[in-house]
DRENSE-827134 format. One line per 5 residues: their letters; for each residue x, y, z of N, C-alpha, C. Coordinates in pm, 1 decimal, always signed. Layout:
N
a> X/Y/Z/X/Y/Z/X/Y/Z; ...
END
This chain:
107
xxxxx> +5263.2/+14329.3/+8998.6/+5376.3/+14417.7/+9019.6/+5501.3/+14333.8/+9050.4; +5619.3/+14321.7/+8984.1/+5743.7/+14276.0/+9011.0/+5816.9/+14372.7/+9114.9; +5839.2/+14344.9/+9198.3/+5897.3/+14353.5/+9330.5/+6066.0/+14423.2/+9261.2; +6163.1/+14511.4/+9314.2/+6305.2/+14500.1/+9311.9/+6372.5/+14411.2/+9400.6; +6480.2/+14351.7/+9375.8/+6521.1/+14231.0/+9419.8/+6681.5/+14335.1/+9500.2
xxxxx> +6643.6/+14321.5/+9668.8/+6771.9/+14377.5/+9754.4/+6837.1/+14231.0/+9812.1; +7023.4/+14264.1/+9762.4/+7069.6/+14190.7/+9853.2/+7135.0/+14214.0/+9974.9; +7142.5/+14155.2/+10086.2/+7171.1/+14181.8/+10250.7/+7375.0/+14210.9/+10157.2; +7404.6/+14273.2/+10243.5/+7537.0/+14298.4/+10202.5/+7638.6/+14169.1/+10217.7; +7569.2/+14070.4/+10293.9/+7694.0/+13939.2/+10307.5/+7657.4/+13859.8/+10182.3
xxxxx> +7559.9/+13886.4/+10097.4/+7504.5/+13760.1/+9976.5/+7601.0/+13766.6/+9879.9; +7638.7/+13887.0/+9852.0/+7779.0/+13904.9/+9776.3/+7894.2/+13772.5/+9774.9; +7893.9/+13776.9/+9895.2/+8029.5/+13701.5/+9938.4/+8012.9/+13534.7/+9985.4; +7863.0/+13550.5/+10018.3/+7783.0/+13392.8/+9999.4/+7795.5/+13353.4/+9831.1; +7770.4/+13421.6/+9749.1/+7791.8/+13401.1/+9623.8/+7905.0/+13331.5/+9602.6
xxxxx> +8001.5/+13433.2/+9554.6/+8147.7/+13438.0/+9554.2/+8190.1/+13299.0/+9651.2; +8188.0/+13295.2/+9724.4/+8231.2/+13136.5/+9785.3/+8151.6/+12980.3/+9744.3; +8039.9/+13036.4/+9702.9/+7965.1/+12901.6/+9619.5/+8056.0/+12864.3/+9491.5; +8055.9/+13033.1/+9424.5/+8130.4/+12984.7/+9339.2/+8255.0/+12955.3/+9262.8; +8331.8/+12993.2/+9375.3/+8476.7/+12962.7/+9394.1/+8469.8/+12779.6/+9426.6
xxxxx> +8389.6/+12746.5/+9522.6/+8416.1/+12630.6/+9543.4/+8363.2/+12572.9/+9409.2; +8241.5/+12586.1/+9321.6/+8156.6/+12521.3/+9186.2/+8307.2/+12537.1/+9107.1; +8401.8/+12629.2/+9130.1/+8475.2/+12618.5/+8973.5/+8614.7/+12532.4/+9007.0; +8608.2/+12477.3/+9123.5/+8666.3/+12383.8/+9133.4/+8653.1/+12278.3/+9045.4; +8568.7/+12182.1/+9060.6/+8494.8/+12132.3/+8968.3/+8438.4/+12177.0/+8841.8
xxxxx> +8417.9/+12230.3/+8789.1/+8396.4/+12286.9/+8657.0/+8329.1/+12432.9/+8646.8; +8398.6/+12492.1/+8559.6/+8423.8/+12666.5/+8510.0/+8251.9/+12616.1/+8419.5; +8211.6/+12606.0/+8367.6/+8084.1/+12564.5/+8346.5/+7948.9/+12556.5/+8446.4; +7971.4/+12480.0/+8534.6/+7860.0/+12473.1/+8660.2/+7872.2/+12624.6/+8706.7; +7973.4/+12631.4/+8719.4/+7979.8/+12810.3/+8812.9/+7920.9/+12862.0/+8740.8
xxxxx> +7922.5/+12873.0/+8599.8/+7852.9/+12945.7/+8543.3/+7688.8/+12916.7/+8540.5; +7656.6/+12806.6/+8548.7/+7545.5/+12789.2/+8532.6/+7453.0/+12805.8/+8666.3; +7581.3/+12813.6/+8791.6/+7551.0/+12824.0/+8899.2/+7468.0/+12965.9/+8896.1; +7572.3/+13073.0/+8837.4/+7490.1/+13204.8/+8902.7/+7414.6/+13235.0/+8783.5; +7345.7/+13197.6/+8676.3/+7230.4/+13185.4/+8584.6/+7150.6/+13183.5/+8667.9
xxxxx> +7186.1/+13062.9/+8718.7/+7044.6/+13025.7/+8781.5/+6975.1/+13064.0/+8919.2; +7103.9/+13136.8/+8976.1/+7075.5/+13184.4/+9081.8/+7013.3/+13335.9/+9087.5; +7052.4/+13400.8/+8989.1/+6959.6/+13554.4/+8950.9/+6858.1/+13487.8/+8890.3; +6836.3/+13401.1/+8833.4/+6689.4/+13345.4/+8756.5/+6572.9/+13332.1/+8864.0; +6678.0/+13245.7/+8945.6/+6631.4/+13274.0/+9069.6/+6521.2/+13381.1/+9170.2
xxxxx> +6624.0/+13496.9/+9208.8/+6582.7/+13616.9/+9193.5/+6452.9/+13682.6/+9150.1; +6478.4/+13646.7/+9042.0/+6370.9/+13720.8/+8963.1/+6236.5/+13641.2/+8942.9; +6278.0/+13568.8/+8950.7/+6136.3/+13430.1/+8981.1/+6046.7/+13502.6/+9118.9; +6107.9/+13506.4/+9229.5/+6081.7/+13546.5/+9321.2/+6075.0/+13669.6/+9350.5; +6063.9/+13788.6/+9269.2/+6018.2/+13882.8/+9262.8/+5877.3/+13907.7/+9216.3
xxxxx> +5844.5/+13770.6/+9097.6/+5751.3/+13836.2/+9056.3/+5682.0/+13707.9/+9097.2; +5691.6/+13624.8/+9185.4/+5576.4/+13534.2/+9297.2/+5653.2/+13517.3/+9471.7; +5653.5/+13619.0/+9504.5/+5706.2/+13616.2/+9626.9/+5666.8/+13526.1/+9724.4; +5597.8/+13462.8/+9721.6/+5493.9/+13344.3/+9819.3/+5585.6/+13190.9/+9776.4; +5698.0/+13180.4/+9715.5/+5768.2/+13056.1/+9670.0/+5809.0/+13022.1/+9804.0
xxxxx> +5848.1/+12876.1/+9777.5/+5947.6/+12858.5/+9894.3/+5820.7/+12786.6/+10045.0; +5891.7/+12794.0/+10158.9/+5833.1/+12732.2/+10262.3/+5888.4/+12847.5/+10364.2; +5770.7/+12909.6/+10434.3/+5820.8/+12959.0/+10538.7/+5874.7/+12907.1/+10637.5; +5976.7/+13007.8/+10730.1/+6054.8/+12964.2/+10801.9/+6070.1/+13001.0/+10923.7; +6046.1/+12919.0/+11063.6/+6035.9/+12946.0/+11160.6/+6099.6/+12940.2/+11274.4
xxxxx> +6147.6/+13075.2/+11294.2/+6271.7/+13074.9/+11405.2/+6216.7/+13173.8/+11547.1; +6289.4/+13154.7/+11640.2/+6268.4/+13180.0/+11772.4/+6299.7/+13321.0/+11744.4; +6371.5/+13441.8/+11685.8/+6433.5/+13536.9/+11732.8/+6296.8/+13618.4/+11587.8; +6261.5/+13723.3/+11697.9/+6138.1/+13776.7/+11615.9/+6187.9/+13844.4/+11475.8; +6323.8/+13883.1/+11504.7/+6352.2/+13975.1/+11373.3/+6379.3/+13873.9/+11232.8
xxxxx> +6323.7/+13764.5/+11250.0/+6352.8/+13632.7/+11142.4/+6261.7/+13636.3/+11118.5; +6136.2/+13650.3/+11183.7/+5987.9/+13635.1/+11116.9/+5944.7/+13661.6/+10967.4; +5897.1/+13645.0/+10861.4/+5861.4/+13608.2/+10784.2/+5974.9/+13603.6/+10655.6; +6071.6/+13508.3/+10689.3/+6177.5/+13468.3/+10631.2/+6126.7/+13342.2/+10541.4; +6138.6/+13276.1/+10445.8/+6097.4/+13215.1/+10365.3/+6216.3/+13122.5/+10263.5
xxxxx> +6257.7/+13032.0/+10252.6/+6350.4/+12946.9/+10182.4/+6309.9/+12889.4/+10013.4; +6364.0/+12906.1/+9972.3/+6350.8/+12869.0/+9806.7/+6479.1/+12820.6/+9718.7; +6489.8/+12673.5/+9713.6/+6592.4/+12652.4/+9587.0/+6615.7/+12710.3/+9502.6; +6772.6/+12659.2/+9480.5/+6800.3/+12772.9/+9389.4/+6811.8/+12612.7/+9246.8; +6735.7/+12662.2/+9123.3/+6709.4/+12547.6/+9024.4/+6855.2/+12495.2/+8984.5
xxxxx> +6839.0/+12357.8/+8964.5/+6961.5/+12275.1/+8897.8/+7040.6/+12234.9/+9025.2; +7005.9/+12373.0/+9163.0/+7088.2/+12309.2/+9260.9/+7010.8/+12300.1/+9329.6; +6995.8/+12176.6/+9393.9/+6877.5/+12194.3/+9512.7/+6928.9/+12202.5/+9607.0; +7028.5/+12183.0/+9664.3/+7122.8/+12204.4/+9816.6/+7138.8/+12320.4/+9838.1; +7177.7/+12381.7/+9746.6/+7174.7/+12567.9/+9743.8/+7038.8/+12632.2/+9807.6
xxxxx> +7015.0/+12702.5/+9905.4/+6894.4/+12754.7/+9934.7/+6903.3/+12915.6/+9919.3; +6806.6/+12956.5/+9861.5/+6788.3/+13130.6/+9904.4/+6726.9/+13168.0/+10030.2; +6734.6/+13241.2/+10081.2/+6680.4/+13270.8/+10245.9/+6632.3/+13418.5/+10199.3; +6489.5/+13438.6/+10192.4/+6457.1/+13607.6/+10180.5/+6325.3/+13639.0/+10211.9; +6297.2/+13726.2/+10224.0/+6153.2/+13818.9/+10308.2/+6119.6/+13901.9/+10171.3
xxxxx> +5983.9/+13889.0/+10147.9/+5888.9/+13982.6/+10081.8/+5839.5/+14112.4/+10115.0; +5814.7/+14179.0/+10091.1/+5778.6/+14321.6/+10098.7/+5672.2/+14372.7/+9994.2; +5621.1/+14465.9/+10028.3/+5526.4/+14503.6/+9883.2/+5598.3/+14498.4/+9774.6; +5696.0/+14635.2/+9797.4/+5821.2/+14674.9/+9717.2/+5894.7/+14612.1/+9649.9; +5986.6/+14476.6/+9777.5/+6082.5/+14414.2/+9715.9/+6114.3/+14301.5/+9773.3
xxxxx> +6172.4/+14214.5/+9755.3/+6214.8/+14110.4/+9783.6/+6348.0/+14118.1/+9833.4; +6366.7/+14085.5/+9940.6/+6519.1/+14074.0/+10058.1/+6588.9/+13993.5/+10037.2; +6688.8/+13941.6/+9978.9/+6772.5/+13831.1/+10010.7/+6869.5/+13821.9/+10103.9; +6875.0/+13716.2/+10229.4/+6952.1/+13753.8/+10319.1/+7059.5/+13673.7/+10336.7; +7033.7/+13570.3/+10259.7/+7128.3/+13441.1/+10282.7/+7095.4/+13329.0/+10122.9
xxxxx> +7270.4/+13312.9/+10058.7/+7188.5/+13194.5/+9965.6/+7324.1/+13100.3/+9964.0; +7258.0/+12991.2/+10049.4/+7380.7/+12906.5/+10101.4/+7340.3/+12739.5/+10120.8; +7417.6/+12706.0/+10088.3/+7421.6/+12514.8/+10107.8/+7305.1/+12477.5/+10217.8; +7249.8/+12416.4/+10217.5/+7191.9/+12375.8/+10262.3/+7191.0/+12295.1/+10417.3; +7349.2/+12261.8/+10429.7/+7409.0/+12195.2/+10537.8/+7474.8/+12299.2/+10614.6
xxxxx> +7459.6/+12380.3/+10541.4/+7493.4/+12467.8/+10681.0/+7420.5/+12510.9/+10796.0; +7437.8/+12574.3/+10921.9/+7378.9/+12600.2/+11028.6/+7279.8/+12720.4/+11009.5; +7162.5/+12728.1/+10962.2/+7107.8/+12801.4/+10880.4/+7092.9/+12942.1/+11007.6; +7076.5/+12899.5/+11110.8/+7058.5/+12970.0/+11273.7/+7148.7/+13075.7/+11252.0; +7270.6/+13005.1/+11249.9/+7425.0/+13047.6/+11269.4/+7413.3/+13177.1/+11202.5
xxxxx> +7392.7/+13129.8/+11059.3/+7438.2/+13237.8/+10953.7/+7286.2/+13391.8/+10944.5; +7204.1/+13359.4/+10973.1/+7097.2/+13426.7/+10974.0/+7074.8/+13550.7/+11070.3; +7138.6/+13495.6/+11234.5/+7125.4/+13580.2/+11318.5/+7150.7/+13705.5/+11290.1; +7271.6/+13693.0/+11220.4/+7371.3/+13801.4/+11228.0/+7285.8/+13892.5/+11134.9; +7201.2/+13860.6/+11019.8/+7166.4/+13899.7/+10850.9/+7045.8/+14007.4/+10926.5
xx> +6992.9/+13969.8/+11012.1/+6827.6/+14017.4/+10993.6/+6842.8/+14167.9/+11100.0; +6821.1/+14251.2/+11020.8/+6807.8/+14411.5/+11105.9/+6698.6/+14382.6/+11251.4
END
C-alpha cells in the first residue's frame, strides 16, 4: 500500500528558501532540487522504514525518522510514518539546529 504523502504547513516555506537560495547558483539545480525532492516523497511513501530513526527528548518527536534528499545529501527530510501516510515535518540543510526547528513542527 503507498501511503499519501502530508506536508506540516512550514515545509512549504522550508522548500521555497532551499530554493531561492539553489537558484542563486543555478536556475537548473533548483530545478533539479525539487525533482528530487518529491521523488523523494514518494520513495518514502511507498518504503516508509528509509532513513535512520531519530531520537529526541520531547515525546511528541518520537518516531520521527531522517532521509536524504538524492543528489543532495545535506538536504534532510524529517517525517513520521503512519499506516495511511507519511508526515513531512521538516526538509532542511543539514547544519541546521535540527532541535530548534522541530519543536515547534510536532502536534
Amino acid at each position: 500500500m503507498i501511503r499519501r504523502v502530508i506536508l506540516r504547513p512550514q515545509v512549504p516555506d522550508d522548500l521555497h528558501s532551499i530554493v531561492s537560495g539553489l537558484e542563486k547558483s543555478s536556475v537548473s539545480i533548483a530545478d533539479r532540487f525539487v525533482e528530487a525532492v518529491f521523488a523523494a516523497f514518494d520513495d518514502l511513501a511507498e518504503m516508509p522504514g528509509k532513513g535512520s530513526p531519530k531520537h529526541f527528548r520531547l515525546p511528541r518527536l518520537a518516531g520521527l525518522r531522517s532521509w536524504w534528499v538524492p543528489g543532495f545529501p545535506k538536504h534532510l527530510i524529517y517525517y513520521r510514518a503512519t499506516d495511511e501516510a507519511i508526515i513531512i515535518y521538516a526538509v532542511i540543510h543539514g547544519a541546521r539546529d535540527v532541535r530548534a526547528v522541530l519543536k515547534d513542527r510536532a502536534p
